[in-house]
N, CA, C and O atoms as a GROMACS GRO file, in nm:
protein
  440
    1UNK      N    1   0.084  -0.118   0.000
    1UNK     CA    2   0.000   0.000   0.000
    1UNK      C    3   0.088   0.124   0.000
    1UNK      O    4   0.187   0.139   0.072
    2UNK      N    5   0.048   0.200  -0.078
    2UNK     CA    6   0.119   0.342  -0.092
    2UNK      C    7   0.126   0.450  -0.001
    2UNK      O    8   0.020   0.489   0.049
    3UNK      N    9   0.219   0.499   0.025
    3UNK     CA   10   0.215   0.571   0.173
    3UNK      C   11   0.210   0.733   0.099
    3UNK      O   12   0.248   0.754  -0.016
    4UNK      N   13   0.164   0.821   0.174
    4UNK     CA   14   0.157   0.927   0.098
    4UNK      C   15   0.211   1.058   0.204
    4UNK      O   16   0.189   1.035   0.323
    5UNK      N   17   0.268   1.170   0.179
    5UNK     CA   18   0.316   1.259   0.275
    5UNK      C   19   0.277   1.398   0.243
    5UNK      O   20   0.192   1.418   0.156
    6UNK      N   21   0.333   1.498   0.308
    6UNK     CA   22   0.313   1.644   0.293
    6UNK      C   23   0.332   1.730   0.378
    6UNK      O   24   0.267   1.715   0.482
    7UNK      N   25   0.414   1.839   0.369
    7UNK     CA   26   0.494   1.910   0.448
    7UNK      C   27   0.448   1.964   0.573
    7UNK      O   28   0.353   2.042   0.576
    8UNK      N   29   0.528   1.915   0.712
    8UNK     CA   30   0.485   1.957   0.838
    8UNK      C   31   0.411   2.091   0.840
    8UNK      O   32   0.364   2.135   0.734
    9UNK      N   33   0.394   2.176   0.985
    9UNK     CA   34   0.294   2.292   0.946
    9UNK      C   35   0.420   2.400   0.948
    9UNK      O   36   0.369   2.511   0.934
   10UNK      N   37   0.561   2.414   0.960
   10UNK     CA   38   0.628   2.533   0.985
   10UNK      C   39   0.753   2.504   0.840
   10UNK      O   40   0.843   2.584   0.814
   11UNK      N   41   0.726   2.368   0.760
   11UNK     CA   42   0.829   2.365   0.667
   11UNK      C   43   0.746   2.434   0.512
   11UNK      O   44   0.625   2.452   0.500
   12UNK      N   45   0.851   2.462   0.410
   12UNK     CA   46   0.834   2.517   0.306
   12UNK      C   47   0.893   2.423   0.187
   12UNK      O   48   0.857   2.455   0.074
   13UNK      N   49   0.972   2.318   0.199
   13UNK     CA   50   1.022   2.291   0.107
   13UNK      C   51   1.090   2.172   0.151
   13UNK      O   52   1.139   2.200   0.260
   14UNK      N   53   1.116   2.057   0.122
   14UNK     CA   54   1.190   1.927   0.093
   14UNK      C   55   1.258   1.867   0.025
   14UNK      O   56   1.184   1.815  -0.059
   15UNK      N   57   1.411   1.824  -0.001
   15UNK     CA   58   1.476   1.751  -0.083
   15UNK      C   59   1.557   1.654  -0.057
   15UNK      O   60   1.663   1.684  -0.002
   16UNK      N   61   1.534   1.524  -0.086
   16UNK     CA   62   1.656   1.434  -0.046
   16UNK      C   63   1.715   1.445  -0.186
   16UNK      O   64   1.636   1.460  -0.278
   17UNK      N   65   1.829   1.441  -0.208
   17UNK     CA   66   1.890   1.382  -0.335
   17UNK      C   67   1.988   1.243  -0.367
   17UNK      O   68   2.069   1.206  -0.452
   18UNK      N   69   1.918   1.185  -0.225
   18UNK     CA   70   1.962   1.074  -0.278
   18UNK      C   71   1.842   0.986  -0.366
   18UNK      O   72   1.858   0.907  -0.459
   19UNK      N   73   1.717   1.029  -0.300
   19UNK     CA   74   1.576   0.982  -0.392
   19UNK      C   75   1.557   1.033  -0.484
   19UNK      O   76   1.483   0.980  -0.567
   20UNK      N   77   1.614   1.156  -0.509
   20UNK     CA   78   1.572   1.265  -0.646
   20UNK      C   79   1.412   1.301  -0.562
   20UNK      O   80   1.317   1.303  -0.640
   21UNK      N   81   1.382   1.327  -0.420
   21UNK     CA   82   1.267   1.302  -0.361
   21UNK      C   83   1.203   1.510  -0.347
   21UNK      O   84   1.230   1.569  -0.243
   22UNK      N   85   1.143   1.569  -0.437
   22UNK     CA   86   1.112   1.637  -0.322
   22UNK      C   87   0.949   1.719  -0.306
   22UNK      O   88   0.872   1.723  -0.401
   23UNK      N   89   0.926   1.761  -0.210
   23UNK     CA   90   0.830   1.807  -0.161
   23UNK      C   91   0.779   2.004  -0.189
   23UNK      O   92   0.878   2.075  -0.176
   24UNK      N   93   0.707   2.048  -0.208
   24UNK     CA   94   0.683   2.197  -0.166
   24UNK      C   95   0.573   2.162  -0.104
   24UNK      O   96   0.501   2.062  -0.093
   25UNK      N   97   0.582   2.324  -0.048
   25UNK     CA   98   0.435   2.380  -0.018
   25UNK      C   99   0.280   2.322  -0.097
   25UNK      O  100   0.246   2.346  -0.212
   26UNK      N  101   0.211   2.246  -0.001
   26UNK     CA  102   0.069   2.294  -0.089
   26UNK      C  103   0.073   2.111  -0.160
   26UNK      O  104  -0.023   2.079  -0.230
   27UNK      N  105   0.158   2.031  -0.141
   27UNK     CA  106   0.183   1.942  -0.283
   27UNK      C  107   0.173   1.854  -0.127
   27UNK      O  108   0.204   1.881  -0.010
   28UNK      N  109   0.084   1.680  -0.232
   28UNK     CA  110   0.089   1.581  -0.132
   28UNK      C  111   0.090   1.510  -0.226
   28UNK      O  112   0.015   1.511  -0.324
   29UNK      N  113   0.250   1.385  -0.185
   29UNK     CA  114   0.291   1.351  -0.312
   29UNK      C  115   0.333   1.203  -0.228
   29UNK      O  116   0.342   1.195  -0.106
   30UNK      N  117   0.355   1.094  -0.319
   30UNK     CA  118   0.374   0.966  -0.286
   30UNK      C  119   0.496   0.920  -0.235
   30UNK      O  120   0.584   0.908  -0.320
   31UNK      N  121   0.520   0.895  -0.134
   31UNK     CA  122   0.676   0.832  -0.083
   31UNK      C  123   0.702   0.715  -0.147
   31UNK      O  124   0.628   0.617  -0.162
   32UNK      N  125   0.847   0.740  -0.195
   32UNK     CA  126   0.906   0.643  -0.270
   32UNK      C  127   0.894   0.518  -0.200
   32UNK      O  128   0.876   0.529  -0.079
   33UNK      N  129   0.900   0.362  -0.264
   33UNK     CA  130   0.898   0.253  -0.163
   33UNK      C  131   1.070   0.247  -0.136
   33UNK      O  132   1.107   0.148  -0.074
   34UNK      N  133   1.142   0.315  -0.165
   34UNK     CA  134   1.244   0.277  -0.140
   34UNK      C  135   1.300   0.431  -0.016
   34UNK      O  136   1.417   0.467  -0.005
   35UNK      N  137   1.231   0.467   0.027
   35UNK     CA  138   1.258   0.546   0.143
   35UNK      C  139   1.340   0.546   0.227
   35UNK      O  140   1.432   0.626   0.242
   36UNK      N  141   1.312   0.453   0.292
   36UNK     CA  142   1.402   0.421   0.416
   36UNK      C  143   1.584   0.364   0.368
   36UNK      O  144   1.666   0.301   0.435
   37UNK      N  145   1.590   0.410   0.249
   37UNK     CA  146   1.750   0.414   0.209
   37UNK      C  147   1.756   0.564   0.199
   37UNK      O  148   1.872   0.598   0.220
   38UNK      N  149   1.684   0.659   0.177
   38UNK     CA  150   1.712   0.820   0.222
   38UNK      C  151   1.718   0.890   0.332
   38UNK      O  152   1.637   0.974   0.374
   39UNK      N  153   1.836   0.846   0.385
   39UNK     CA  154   1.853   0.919   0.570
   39UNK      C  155   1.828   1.024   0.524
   39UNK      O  156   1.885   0.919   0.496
   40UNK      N  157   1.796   1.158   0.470
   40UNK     CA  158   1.713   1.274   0.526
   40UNK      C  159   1.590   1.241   0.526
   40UNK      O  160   1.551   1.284   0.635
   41UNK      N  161   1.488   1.184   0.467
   41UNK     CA  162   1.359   1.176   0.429
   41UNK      C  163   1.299   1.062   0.578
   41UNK      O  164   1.186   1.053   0.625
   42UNK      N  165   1.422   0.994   0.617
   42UNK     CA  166   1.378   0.880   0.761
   42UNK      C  167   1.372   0.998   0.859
   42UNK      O  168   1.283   0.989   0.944
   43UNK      N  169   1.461   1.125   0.864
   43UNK     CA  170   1.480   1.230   0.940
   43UNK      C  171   1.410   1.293   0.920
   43UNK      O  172   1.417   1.376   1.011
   44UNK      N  173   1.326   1.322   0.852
   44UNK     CA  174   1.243   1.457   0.822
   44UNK      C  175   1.127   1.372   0.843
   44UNK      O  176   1.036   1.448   0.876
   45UNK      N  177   1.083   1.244   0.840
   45UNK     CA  178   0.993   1.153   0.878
   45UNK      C  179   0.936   1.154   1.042
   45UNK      O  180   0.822   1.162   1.087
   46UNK      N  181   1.080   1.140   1.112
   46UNK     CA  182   1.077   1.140   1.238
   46UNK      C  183   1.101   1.261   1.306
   46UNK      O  184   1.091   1.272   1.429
   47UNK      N  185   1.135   1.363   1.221
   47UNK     CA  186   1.130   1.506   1.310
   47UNK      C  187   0.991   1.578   1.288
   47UNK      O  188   0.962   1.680   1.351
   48UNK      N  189   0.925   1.532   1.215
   48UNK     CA  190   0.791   1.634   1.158
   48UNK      C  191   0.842   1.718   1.014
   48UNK      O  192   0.764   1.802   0.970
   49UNK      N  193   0.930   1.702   0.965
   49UNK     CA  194   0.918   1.785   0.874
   49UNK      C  195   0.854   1.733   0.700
   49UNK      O  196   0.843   1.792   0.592
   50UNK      N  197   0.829   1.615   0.743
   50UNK     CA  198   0.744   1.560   0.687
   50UNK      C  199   0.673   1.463   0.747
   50UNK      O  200   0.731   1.384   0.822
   51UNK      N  201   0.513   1.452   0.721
   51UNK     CA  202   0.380   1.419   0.768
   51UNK      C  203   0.318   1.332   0.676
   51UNK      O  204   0.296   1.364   0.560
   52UNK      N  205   0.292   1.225   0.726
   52UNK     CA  206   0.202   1.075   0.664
   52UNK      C  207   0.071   1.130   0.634
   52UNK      O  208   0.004   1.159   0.733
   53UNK      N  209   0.019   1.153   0.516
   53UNK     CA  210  -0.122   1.177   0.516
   53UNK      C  211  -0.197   1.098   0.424
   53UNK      O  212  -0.135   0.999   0.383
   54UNK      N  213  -0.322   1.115   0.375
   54UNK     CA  214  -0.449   1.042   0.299
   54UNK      C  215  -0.396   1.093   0.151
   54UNK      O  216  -0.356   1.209   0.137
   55UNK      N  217  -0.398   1.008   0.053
   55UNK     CA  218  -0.380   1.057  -0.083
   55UNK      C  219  -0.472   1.194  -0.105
   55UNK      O  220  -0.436   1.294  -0.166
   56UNK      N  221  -0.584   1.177  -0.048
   56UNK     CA  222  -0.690   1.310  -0.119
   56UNK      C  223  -0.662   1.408  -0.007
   56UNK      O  224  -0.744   1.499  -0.019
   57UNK      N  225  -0.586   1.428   0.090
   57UNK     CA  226  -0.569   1.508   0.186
   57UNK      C  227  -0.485   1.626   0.106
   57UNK      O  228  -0.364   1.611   0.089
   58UNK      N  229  -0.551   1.736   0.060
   58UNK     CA  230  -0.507   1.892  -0.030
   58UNK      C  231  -0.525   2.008   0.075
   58UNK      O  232  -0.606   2.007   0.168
   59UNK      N  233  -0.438   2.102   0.046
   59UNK     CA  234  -0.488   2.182   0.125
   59UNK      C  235  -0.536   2.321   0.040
   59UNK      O  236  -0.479   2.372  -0.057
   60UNK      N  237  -0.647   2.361   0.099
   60UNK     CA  238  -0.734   2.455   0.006
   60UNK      C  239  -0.662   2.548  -0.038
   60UNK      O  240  -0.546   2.567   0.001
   61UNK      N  241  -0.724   2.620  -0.127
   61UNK     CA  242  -0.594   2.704  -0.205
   61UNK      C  243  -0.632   2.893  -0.110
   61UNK      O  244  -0.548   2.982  -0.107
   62UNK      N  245  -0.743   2.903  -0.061
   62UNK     CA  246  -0.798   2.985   0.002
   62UNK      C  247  -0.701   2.999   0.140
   62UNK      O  248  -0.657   3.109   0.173
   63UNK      N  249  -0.676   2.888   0.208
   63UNK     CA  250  -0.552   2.869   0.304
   63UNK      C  251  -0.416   2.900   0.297
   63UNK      O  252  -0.341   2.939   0.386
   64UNK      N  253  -0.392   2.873   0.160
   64UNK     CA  254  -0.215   2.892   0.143
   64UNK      C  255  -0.188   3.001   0.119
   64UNK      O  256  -0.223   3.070   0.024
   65UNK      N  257  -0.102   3.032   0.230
   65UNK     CA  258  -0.040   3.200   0.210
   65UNK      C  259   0.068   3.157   0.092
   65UNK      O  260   0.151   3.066   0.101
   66UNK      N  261   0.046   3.253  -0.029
   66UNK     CA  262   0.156   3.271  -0.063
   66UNK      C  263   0.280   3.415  -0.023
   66UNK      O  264   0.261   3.536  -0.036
   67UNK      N  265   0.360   3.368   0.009
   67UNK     CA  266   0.465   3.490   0.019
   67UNK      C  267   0.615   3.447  -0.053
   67UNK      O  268   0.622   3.358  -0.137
   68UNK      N  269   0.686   3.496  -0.024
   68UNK     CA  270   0.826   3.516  -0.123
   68UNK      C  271   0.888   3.376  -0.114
   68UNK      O  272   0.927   3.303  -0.205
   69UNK      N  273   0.887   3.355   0.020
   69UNK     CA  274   1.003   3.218   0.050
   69UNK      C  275   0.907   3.111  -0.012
   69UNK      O  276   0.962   3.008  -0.053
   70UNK      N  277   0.763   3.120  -0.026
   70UNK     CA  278   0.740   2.983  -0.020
   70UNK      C  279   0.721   2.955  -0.208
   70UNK      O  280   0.706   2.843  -0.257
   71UNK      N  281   0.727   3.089  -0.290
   71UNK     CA  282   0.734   3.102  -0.410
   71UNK      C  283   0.832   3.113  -0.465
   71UNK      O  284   0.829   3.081  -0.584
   72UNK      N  285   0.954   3.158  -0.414
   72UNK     CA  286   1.086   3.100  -0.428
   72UNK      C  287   1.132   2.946  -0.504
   72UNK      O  288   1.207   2.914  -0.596
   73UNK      N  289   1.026   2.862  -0.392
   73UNK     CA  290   1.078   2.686  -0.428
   73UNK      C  291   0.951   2.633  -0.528
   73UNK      O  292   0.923   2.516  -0.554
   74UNK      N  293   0.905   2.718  -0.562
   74UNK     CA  294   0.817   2.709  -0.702
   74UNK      C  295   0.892   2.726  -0.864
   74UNK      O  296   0.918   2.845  -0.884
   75UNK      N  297   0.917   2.670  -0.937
   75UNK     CA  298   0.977   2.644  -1.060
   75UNK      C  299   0.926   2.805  -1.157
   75UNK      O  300   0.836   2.878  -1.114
   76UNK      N  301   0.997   2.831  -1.276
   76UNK     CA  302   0.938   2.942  -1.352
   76UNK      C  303   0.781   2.902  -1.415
   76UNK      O  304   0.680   2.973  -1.414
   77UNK      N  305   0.798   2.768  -1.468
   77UNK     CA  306   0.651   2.717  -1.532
   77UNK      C  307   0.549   2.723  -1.404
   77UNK      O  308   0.438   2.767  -1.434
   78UNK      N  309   0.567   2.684  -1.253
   78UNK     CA  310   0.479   2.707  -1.219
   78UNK      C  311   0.435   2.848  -1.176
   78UNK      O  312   0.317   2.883  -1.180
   79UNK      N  313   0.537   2.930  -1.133
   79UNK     CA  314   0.520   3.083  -1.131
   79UNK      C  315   0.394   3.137  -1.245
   79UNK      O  316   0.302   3.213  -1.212
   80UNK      N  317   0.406   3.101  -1.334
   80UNK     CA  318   0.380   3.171  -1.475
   80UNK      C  319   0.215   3.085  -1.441
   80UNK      O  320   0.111   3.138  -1.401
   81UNK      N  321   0.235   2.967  -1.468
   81UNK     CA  322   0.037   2.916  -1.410
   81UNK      C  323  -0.004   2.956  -1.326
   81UNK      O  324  -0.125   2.975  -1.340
   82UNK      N  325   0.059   3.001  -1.164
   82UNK     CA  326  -0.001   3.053  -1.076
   82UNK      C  327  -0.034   3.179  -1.154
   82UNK      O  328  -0.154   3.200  -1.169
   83UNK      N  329   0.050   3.265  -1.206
   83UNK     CA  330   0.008   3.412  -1.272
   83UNK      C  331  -0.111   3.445  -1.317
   83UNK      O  332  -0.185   3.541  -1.293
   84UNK      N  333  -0.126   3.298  -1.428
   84UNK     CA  334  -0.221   3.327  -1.513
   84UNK      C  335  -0.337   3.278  -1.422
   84UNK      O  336  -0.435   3.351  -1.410
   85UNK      N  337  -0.334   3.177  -1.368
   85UNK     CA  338  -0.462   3.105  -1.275
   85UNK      C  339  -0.536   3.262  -1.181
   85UNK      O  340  -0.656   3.288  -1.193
   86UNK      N  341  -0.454   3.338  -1.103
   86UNK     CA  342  -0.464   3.485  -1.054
   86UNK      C  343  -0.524   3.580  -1.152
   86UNK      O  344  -0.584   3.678  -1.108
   87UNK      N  345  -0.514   3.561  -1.272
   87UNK     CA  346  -0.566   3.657  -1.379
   87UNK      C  347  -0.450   3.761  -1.377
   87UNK      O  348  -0.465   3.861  -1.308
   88UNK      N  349  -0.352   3.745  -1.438
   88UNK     CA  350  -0.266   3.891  -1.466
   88UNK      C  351  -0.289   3.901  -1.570
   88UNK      O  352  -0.320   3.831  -1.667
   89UNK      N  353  -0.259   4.075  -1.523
   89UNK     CA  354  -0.300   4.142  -1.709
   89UNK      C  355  -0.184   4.129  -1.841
   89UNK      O  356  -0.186   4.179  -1.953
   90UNK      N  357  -0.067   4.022  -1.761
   90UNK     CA  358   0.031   4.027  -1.863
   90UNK      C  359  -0.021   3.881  -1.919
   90UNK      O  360  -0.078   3.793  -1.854
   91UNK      N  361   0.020   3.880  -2.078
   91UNK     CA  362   0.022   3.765  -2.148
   91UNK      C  363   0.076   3.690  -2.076
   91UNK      O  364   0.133   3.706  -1.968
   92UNK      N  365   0.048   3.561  -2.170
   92UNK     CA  366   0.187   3.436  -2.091
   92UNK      C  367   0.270   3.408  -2.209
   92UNK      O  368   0.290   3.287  -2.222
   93UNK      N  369   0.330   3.490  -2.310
   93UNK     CA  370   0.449   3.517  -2.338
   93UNK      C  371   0.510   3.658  -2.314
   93UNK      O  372   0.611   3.695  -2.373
   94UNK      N  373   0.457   3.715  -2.246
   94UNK     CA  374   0.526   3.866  -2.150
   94UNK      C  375   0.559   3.781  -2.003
   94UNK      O  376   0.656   3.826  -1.943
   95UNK      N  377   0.495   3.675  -1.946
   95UNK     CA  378   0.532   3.613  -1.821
   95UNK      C  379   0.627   3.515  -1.829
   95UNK      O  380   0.707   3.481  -1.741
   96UNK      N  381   0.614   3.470  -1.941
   96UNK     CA  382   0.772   3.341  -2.001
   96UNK      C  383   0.879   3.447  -2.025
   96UNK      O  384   0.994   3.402  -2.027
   97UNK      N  385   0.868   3.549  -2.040
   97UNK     CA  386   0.996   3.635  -2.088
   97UNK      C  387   1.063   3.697  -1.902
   97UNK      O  388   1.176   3.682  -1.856
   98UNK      N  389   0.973   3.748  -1.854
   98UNK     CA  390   1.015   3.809  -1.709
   98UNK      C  391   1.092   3.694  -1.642
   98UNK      O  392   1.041   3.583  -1.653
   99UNK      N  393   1.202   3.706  -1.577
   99UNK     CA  394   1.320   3.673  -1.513
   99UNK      C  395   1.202   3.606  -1.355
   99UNK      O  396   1.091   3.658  -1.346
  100UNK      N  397   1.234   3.518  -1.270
  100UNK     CA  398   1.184   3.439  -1.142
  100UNK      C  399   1.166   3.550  -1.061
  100UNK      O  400   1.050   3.564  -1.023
  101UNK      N  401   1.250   3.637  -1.021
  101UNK     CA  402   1.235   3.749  -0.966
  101UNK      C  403   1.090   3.818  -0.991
  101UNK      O  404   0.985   3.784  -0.938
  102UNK      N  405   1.110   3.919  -1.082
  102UNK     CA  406   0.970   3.942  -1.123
  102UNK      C  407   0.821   3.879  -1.176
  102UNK      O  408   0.715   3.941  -1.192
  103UNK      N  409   0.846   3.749  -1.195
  103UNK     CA  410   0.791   3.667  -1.176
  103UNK      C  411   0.704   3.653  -0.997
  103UNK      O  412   0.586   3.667  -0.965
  104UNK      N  413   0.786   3.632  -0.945
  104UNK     CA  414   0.718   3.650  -0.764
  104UNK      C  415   0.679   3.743  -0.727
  104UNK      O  416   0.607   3.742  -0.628
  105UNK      N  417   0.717   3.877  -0.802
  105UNK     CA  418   0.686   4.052  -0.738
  105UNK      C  419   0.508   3.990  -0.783
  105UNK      O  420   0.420   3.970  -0.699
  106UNK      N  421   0.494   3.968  -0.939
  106UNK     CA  422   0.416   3.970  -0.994
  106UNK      C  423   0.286   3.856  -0.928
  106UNK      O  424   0.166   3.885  -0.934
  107UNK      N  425   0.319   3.773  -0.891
  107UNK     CA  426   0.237   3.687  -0.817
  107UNK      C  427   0.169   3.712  -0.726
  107UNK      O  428   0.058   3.663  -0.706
  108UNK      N  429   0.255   3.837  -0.620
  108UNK     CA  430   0.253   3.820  -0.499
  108UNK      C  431   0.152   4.008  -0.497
  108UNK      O  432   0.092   4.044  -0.396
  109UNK      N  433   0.154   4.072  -0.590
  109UNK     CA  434   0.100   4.162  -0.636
  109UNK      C  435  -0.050   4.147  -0.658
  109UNK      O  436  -0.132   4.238  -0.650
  110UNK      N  437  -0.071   4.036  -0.685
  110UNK     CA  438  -0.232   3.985  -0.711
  110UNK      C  439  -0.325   3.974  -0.616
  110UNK      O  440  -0.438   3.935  -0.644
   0.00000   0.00000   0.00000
């Protein structure tokens, strides 16, 4: 049976690289079966910084603060869908062109 996780209540972000494993904000995603060969992910297991939950366990989007740090560990493609999902008045080839930086001013502006 598939075990499923998602970030304690004071973390922002997760990476083992020995799993290629990682976590953000907002995301509830499947633990590898091969886990327990990633001493950070057994550690972040047993410290809280990662939390065992229900596959359908999401957290509402009305709840999630976005602010800088936690849009930071968000990729440019997803920057640019959050943008457009917000309704900005810039295209989404004026938002593929803006640099990650302005990218987050722009998010966080909405």
């Amino acid at each position: 049976m598939a075990k499923f996780v998602k970030l304690g209540e004071k973390a922002t972000i997760f990476y083992d690289p020995t799993l290629s494993f990682k976590v953000i904000t907002g995301e509830v995603k499947e633990l590898p079966s091969n886990y327990r060969f990633g001493k950070r992910t057994v550690k972040a297991l047993q410290g809280g910084h990662l939390v065992l939950t229900d596959k359908n366990d999401t957290l509402d989007k009305e709840d999630e603060e976005l602010t800088a740090e936690v849009l930071k560990a968000y990729k440019k493609a997803d920057l640019v869908a959050k943008a457009l999902e917000l309704k900005s008045e810039y295209s989404e080839e004026e938002l593929n062109s803006m640099t990650k930086a302005e990218l987050i001013e722009e998010v966080l502006s909405l």
